[in-house]
N, C-alpha and C positions, 0 to 999 in steps of 0.2 A: 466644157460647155459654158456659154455666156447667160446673163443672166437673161437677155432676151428670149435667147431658144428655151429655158425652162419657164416662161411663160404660157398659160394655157391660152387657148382660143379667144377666151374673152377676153383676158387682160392684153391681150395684142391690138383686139378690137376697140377695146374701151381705155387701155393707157394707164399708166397711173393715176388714179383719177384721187386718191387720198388728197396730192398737194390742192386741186383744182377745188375740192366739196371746203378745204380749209381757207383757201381764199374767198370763197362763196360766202362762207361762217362769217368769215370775217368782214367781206363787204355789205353783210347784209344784217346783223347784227352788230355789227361796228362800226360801220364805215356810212358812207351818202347814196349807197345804192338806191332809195325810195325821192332823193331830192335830186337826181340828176336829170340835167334840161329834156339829155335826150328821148326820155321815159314819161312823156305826157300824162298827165295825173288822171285823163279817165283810165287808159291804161293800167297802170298803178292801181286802181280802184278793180278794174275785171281780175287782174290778177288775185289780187287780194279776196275779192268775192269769190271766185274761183275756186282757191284754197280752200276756204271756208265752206262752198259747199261743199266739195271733195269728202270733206271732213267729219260731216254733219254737225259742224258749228253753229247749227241755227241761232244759238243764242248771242253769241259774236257778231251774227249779220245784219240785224236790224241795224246796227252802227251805222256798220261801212255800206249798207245799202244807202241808206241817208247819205251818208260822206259821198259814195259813187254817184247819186242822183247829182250834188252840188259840182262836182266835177265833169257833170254834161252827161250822164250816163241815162237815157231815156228808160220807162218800165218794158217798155216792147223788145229796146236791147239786153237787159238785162235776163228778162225770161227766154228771148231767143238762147242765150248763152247757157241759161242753165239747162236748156233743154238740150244741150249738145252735150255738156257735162253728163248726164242722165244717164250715158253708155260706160262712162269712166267710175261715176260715184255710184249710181244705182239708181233703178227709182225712185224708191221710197225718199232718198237723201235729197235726189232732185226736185219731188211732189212736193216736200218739208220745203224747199227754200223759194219755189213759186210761191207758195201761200204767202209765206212771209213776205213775200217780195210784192204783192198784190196788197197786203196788210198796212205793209211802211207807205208805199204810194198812196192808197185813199187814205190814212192817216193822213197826211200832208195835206191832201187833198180837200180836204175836211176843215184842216185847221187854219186854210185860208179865209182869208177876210170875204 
């Protein structure tokens, strides 16, 4: 037998996926994955807030919600998104990063002249 046919179901489906998560690692903790053209920085920023809520990084995202805002990201887009996350992260993760997300904007908000 080849080592193909002693592969089960998934790994036919899914590949070797070791070398592919190690270039990932690597592009993305080593490499310019976050600075390349083609990847527009609000972009970059949903992602990143994304993760974060996923996560229930709340405290991570006051940041990057500021950084997302400077990069074009509106409060109505950002809580639309999170409210779509809300099926993947849960509730409760998703309730946590509206607040916040409402909190950082009138913060801003507030601290205009």
């Amino acid at each position: 037998m080849t080592a193909e046919q002693n592969q089960t179901p998934a790994q036919k489906a899914v590949g070797d996926i070791a070398p592919k998560l190690a270039e990932l690692t690597d592009d993305v903790l080593f490499g310019d994955v976050w600075a390349r053209a083609e990847l527009p920085r609000r972009d970059r920023s949903l992602v990143t807030v994304s993760s974060l809520v996923t996560s229930g990084s709340t405290e991570q995202l006051v940041a990057h919600l500021r950084i997302a805002k400077q990069n074009g990201l509106s409060e109505a887009e950002l809580v639309e998104a999170i409210v779509h996350l809300a099926f993947y992260a849960g509730w409760p993760k998703a309730m946590s990063a509206i607040q916040v997300a409402k909190r950082v904007f009138a913060e801003d908000a507030e601290a205009r002249p």
